[in-house]
C-alpha positions, 0 to 999 in steps of 0.5 A: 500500500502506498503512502498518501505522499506518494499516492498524491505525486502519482495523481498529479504526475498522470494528470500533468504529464499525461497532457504534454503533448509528445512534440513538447518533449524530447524524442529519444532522451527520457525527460521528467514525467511533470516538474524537475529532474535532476541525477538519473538514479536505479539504472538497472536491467531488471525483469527483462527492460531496462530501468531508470528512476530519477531525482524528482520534484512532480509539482513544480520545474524547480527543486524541491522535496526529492521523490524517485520517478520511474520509466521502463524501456526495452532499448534505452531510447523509447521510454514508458513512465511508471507511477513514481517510485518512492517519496518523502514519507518515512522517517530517515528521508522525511525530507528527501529521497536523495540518489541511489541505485538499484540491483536484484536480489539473488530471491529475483526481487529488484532492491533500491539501495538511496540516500534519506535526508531528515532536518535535524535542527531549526537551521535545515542542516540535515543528516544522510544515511541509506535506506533501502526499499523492495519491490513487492509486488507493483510497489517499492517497500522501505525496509523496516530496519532503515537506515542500513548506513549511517555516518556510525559506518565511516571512519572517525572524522567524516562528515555525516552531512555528507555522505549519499550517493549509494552505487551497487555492483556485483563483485566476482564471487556473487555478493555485493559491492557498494562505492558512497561518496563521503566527506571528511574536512568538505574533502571528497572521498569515496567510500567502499562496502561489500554486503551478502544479502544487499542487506547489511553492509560492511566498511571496506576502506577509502576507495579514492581519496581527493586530498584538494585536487578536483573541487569539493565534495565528490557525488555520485561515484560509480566503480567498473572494469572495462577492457581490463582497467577499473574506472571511477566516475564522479561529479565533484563540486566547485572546480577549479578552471585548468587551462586545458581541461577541467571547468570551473563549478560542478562537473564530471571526472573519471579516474582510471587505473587498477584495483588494489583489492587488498587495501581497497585502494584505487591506483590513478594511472590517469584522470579526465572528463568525463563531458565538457559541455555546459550541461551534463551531471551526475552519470552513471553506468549499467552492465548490459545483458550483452557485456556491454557498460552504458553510461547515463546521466542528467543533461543539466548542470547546477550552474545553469538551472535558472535556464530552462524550459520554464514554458513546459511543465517539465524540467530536465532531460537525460543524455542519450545512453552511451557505450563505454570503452578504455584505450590507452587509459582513455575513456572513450563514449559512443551513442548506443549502437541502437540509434543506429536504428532510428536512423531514416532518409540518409543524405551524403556529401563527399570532397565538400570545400568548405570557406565562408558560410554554406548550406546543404539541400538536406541537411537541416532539422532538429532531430537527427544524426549528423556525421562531418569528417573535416580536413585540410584543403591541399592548397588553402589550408583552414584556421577555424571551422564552424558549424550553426545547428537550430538558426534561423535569421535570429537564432542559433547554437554552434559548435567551432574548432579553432586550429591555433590553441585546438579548442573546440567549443559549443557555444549557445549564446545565441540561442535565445536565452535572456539569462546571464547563465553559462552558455560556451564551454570548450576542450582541448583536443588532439592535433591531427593535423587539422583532421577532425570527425564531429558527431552531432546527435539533435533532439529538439532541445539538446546537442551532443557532440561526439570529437573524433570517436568519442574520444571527447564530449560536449553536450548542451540543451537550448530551448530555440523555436522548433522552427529554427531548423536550419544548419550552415557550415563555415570556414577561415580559409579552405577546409575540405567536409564529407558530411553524413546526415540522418533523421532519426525516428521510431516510424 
């Protein structure tokens, strides 16, 4: 039996969502039901479909008291939303279902393993601890013995304000693994447990310690191997800019290299970004059936919430899922290979010298897979190339490389926005000589920009005009193009 809470967010969530037309939202990237989405939580494959829930406010596109959201897919591009999952309405989260993750159970039942948030004093400092909750039947029962964690299961020293985030995976022997993000003198740290049942949970040691390096606290870890590394990826707060790559405020990292299981330490070979566009949060990974590691996450960022799609009734949207792999301790990202699927009416241009600016008969639209291979020309070599995406006469969003520092840049200044947020962010890539391949996935409000096989990403949502459809093609001297466009749809 659900709570009257959870009861009230589910009758307002049908009623609200239900009425947004689908051309209102995004096609293949999951967006909240009704009100504010923010970190994608439970990513799991469970009783055949795949699951995502998500931070979730259903009464309003602003944050407010956390809810878990729900939807189901069969290939992680078509979402179905289910009734909200969990809501504010227990003692240990009376203020707030905070992330958290999901996995089965060896008895077949799935297990949400999240952070509850109770307000402690006058002030609103509040105390974090996990909680569980399992499905029975069609509902996600809290565990009678909440919280299963508390800051009694840290070291001595760690905060207990800041201490949530719970990613679950299975170890190699059948049990449970468990990586938190954990605070100790507004430090990051990440802490490690291993359980037998999902159950009771038992401190291992600190996985990865950040001792000043990459902002503040560290949210939302996740811990894999891949193609026989161990990754670890998180979102730390308040960054500090690099010249060549790290941004300033809340962003992405990973760190890879090897497991010292032993000591339950992770040995850093290298770390990077994990997207440095102006909108992305909080990832986080499932193993699929096929062996495959998918990587999810908000497209959204803390820095720019005031911009939003505050003419809908819904706020907030997830990436598309990517494929993950390591080369050359390198985290490489890939859309799944199932938006292949939707691909529709391929047009192709070959040898295309590109100076100034310059349009395409078939190359247009705001839903689509756009594919560009940039070379130099023989004679007149290029110093920057450009490309608008969404324009008008008034509007649009671009993406420039720039030869002369290697930057490339997604900039959407122009996209319309009247709010002093950000709205350019760039990375360094590598020089190949002028030799650079774009990929570029559009749906309606977003653009995700795969550099040269995904070994770099920016990602970006705009809220432009759907009639601002147009794309052009720009370049200071003589750049050579081979383009590649695809619309993408499920008809």
């Amino acid at each position: 039996m659900s709570s009257q809470t959870l009861s009230d967010a589910r009758q307002y969530e049908k009623t609200i969502g239900d009425a947004v037309p689908e051309t209102d939202r995004p096609l293949f990237h999951l967006s909240s039901y009704s009100g504010w989405m923010n970190d994608p939580n439970g990513f799991s494959f469970y009783n055949g479909e795949y699951h995502l829930f998500y931070q979730y406010f259903p009464y309003d596109n602003r944050w407010g008291p956390m809810h878990w959201a729900h939807a189901t897919s069969n290939d992680l591009l078509k979402w179905k939303f289910q009734p909200a999952a969990l809501a504010p309405d227990t003692r240990p989260d009376a203020d707030g279902c905070f992330s958290g993750s999901a996995i089965e159970l060896d008895d077949g039942r799935h297990l949400l393993l999240y952070t509850g948030v109770n307000v402690t004093d006058k002030y609103g400092t509040y105390i974090q601890q996990q909680c569980v909750a399992v499905k029975e039947g069609e509902e996600y029962v809290k565990y009678e013995g909440n919280p299963v964690l508390t800051s009694k299961d840290l070291p001595e020293g760690y905060s207990r304000y800041d201490f949530r985030d719970p990613k679950m995976f299975r170890l190699k022997d059948g049990t449970f693994g468990c990586v938190i993000c954990a605070c100790k003198d507004k430090d990051g740290r990440i802490a490690y447990y291993t359980s037998k049942d999902g159950f009771d949970w038992t401190f291992k040691g600190i996985l990865a310690e950040n001792n000043g390096r990459f902002g503040t606290i560290w949210e939302c870890p996740d811990f894999f191997e891949l193609d026989g590394k161990h990754v670890l990826i998180c979102s730390p707060m308040n960054m500090r800019k690099t010249r060549t790559k790290y941004n300033p405020g809340n962003g992405t990292m990973c760190l890879i290299g090897t497991f010292d299981e032993e000591n339950t330490k992770l040995i850093e070979e290298n770390d990077q970004p994990v997207d440095g566009g102006i909108d992305f949060y909080a990832p986080t990974t499932i193993l699929t059936p096929d062996g495959r590691r998918v990587m999810i996450a908000w497209m959204q960022n803390w820095e720019t919430i005031v911009y939003g799609a505050k003419k809908f009734p819904w706020y907030g949207e997830m990436t598309i899922p990517r494929e993950l792999h390591v080369r050359d301790n390198h985290l490489y990202q890939t859309p799944i290979r199932e938006l292949d699927g939707l691909r529709r009416n391929k047009v192709e241009y070959k040898d295309v010298k590109v100076s100034d600016w310059m349009s395409f008969e078939g190359i247009q639209g705001r839903i689509l897979d756009l594919n560009i291979e940039i070379r130099p020309d023989d004679v007149e070599d290029y110093k920057h190339f450009e490309i608008r995406f969404a324009q008008d006469d008034e509007l649009f969003t671009s993406v420039r490389y720039r030869r002369s520092d290697g930057f490339v840049t997604v900039d959407r200044n122009y996209c319309g926005s009247r709010h002093a947020v950000i709205h350019q962010r760039k990375m360094k890539v590598d020089d190949r000589g002028g030799c650079i391949k774009l990929r570029i996935i559009l749906d309606r409000f977003s653009a995700e920009v795969f550099i040269n096989d995904g070994a770099q990403v920016l990602s970006t949502t705009f809220y432009t005009r759907q009639t601002a459809d147009r794309i052009s093609f720009s370049s200071d001297g003589v750049a050579v193009m081979d383009i590649e466009k695809y619309d993408l749809s499920f008809d």
